[in-house]
N, C-alpha and C positions, 0 to 999 in steps of 0.2 A: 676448162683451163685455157686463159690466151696464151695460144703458141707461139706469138711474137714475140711477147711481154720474154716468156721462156726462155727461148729463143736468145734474146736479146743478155736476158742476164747469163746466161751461161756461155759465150761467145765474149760477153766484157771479161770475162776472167783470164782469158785467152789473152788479153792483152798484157797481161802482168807476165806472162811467163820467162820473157827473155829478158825481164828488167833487171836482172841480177847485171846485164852488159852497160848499163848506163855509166857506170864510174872509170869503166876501164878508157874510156874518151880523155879521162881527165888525168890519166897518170903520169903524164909527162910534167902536167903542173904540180900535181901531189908529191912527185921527187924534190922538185925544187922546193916546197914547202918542209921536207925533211929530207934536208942533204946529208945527213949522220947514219939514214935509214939507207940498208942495204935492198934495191930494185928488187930482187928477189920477194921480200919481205912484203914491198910496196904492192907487187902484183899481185898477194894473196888475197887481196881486197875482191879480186877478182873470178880468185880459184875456188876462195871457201865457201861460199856458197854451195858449190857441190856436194860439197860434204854434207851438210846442213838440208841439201833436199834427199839426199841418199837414207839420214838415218828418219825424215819424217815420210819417206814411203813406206819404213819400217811401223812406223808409229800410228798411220793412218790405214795401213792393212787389220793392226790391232784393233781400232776403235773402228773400223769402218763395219767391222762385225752387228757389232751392237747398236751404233748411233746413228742419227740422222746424217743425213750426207750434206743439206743444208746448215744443218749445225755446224759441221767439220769444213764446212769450204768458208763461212765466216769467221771462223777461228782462225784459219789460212790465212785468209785476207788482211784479218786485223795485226798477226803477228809480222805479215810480210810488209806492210805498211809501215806498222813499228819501226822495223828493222830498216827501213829505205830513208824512213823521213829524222830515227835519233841523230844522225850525222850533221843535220843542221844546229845541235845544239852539243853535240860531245864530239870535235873533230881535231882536238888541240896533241891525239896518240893515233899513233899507226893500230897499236893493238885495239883502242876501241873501236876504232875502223872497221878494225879485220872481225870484232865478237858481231857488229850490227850486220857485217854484209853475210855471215853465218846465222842471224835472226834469220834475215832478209830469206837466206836460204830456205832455211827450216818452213819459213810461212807459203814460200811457193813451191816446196816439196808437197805441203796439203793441197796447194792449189791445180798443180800439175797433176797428182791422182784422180783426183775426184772431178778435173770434169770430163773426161771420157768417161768416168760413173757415170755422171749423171747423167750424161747424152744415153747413155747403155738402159737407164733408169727408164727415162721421160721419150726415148723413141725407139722406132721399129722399121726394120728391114731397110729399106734402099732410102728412108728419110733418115733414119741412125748413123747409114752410112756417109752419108752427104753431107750431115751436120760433123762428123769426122773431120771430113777435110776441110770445112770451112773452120773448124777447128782449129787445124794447123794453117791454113789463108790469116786467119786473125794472130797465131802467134806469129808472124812475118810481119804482119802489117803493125802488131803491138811492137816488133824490136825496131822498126823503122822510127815507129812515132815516139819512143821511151830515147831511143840514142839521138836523135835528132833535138826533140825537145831538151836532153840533160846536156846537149853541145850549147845548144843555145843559153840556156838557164844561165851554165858555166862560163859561158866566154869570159868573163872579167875574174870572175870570184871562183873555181873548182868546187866551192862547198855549196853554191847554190845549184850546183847538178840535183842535186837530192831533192830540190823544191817538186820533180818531176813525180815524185811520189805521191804527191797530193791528189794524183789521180786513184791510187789503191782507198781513198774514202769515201769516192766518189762509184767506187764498182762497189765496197760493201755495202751502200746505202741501194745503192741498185739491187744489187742480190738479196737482201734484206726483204726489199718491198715487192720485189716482182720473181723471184724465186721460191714454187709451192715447195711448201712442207714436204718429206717424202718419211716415211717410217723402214728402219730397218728390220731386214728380209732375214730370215731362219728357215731351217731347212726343217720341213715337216713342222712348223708353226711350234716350234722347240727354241726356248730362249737362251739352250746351255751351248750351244754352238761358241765355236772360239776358232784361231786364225787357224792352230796347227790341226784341228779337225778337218775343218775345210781345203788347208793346204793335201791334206794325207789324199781329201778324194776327187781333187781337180780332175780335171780331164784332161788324159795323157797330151790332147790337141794343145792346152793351157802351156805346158813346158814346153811345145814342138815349138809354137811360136813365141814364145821366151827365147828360144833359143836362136832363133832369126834375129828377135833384137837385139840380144846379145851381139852378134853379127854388125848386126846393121850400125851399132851405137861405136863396133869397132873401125868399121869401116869409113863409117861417114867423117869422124872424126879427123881422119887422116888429111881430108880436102882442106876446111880451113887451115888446121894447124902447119900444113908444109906451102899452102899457096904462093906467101910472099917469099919463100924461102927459091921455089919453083921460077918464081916470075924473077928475081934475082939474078940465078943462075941462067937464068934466057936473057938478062938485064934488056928486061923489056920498060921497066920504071921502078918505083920508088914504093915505100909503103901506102901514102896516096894512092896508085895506080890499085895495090891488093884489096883499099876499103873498096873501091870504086866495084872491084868484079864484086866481091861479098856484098855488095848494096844487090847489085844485079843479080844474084842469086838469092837472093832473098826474096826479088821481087818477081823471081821464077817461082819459087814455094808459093807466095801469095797468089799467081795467077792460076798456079794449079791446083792450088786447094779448093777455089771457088768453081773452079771444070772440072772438079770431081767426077759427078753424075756423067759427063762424059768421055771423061777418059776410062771409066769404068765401061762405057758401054764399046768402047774400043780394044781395048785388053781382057772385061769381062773378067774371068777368077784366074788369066794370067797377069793381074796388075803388079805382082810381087816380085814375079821373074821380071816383067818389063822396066820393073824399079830400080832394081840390081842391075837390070843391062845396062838401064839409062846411067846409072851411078858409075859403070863401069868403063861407058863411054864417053861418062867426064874426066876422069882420070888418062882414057887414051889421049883426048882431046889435049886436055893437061899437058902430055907427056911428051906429044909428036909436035904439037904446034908451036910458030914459031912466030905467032903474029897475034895481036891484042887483044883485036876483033874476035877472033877464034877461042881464046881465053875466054872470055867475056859468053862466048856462046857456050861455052865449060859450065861456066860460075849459071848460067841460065839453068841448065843441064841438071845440076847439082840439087837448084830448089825443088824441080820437077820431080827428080826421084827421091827426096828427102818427102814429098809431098805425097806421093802414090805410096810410099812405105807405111809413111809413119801414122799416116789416116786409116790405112787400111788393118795394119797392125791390131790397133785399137779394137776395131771394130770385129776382126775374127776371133778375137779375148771374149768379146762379149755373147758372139754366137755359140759359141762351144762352153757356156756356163749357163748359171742356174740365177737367178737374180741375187741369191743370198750370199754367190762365189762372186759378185760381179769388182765387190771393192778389194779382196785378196787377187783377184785375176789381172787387176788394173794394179795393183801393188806392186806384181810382177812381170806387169810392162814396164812402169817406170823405173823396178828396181834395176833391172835388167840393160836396160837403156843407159841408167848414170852409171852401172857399174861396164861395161862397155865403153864407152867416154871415157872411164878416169883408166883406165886398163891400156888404150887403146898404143900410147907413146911407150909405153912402160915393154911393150911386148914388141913392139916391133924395134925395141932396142934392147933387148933379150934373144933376139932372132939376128940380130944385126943388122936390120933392114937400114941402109942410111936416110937421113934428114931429104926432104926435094926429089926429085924426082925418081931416085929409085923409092920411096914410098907411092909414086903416083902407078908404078909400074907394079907395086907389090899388090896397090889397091886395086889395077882394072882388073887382074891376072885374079884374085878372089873375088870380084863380084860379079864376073863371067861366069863362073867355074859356079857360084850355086846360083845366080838366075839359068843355067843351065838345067841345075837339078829339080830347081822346083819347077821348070816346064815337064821337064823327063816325068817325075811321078805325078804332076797335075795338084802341086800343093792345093790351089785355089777348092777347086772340085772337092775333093777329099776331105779338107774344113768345113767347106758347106753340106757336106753330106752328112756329118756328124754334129751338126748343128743342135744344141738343146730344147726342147719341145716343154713347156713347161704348163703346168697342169694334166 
């Protein structure tokens, strides 16, 4: 097996993951292209994709059962493609808009599961866990290159944003040709295995850290969605000023997905707690500062612990399973994750938390409070001691 070749096709997939953001550059043009069309409406171009990768980690937990995981990731590919490039040819309704950017969804719901599968699949121990973070290093560096490039496409015309897609034929032709076959996994070489069998005997560890995501999908959330709102109320600049830190935190996730291997050897099996701290001392940052710069070292702050989380996450799913639990476990990382995210507003305006900065205080004050706890019981440790032994 070349591991580069591997390597390579399963790391291009990574790029597609945050493409669902490429249109929302253009929504200021697409208002004015239907000025009858209520913004709300417009934005869903935006939102519904979530939906659409929610119900396909539902879908790909089912098949990921029985079927090749190669099979199911160019399935992904092809329908996320689909859905990114019909708006060059059906753009004349908001609703067909809103059903493509829900394909678009659907296809990188398959795409988002499976490939922490398949890293889970194709590697082992401190190489597994490396190819993780460069995992999420390539989704940072794929939303840079996907929004930059669908700004540029756009400039003149908003509907050639979507030209940007033409890159998803270009990763399945890659996947295609340099991604081995792999055959799906059953438990005790038993082909009547199904999702709800395998969910019934996960390992208790599978939910603990579900449940972190859950967490983490809550929490993280809160950074972007209140920033400009944050930076506002400090009227330190304009929306401009908010892309500018969110470019910079992104290109904190990129730096530290590829330092994985050693920030891992600096925090070791507290990189969870240290992720939560970091995350929580973006939000302080957030909260007390009063200056741009400092912002800016926030929005840094942000990628870092979005990067030590969400790599690591992955990869403790896959120690604590069986190879045949790997595509239900990874199911319910990502289900976890988007249900998390879509939850995340909804509850801290159920709790009454307000918009800005008392979000950023609601956020440090919770992800103090459990990178506390997972130092206190030694979450790391404790994962890896229960690690699955297989054969």
């Amino acid at each position: 097996m070349n591991k580069l070749k591997l390597k390579v096709s399963i790391l291009s997939m990574s790029l597609l993951t945050m493409s669902f953001l490429v249109i929302t550059n253009a929504f200021g043009a697409i208002t004015k292209s239907f000025p009858n069309v209520a913004v709300a409406k417009i934005q869903m171009i935006g939102t519904v994709p979530s939906l659409g990768t929610l119900i396909a980690t539902i879908v790909v937990g089912f098949l990921g059962v029985r079927h090749s995981k190669k099979s199911l990731s160019l399935i992904g590919l092809a329908i996320a493609t689909t859905g990114g490039l019909l708006p060059l040819f059906f753009h004349n309704s908001v609703e067909v808009l809103i059903g493509c950017a829900f394909i678009l969804g659907f296809g990188l719901g398959f795409v988002n599961t499976l490939i922490p599968t398949l890293i889970s699949i194709f590697f082992e121990g401190n190489e597994r866990n490396e190819m993780m973070g460069k995992n999420t290093a390539m989704n940072s560096l794929g939303s840079i290159l996907m929004m930059l490039g669908g700004g540029l496409l756009g400039a003149n015309n908003w509907v050639n944003s979507y030209w940007v897609f033409v890159l998803g034929i270009l990763i399945f032709l890659l996947v295609l040709l340099a991604l081995p076959n792999d055959q799906a996994e059953h438990s005790q070489g038993k082909s009547s295995d199904n999702i709800f069998t395998v969910l019934k005997n996960l390992n208790a560890y599978v939910w603990l850290i579900g449940l972190i995501t859950l967490l983490m999908g809550i929490l993280y959330t809160i950074y972007p969605s209140n920033l400009s709102i944050v930076i506002d109320q400090k009227q330190l600049g304009s929306t401009s000023i908010t892309g500018i830190v969110n470019a910079v935190g992104t290109a904190g996730g990129f730096i530290a997905g590829f330092s994985l291997k050693y920030l891992n050897k600096v925090f070791k099996d507290k990189i969870i707690a240290g992720g939560f701290i970091t995350l929580g001392t973006t939000f302080l940052i957030g909260r007390i500062a009063n200056d741009l710069f400092l912002i800016c070292i926030g929005g840094i702050l942000s990628g870092f612990a979005m990067s030590m989380i969400m790599s690591t996450i992955p990869f403790y799913m896959s120690v604590v399973s069986h190879k045949y639990e790997l595509a239900i476990s990874m199911m319910v990382f990502q289900f976890m994750n988007s249900i998390g995210g879509f939850i995340s507003p909804v509850l801290l305006n159920l709790i009454h938390i307000k918009a800005g900065e008392s979000s950023f205080t609601f956020g440090c004050i919770c992800c103090f409070i459990i990178g506390l706890i997972c130092l206190i019981v030694n979450l790391g440790k404790k994962i890896m001691s229960n690690s699955v032994k297989e054969g």
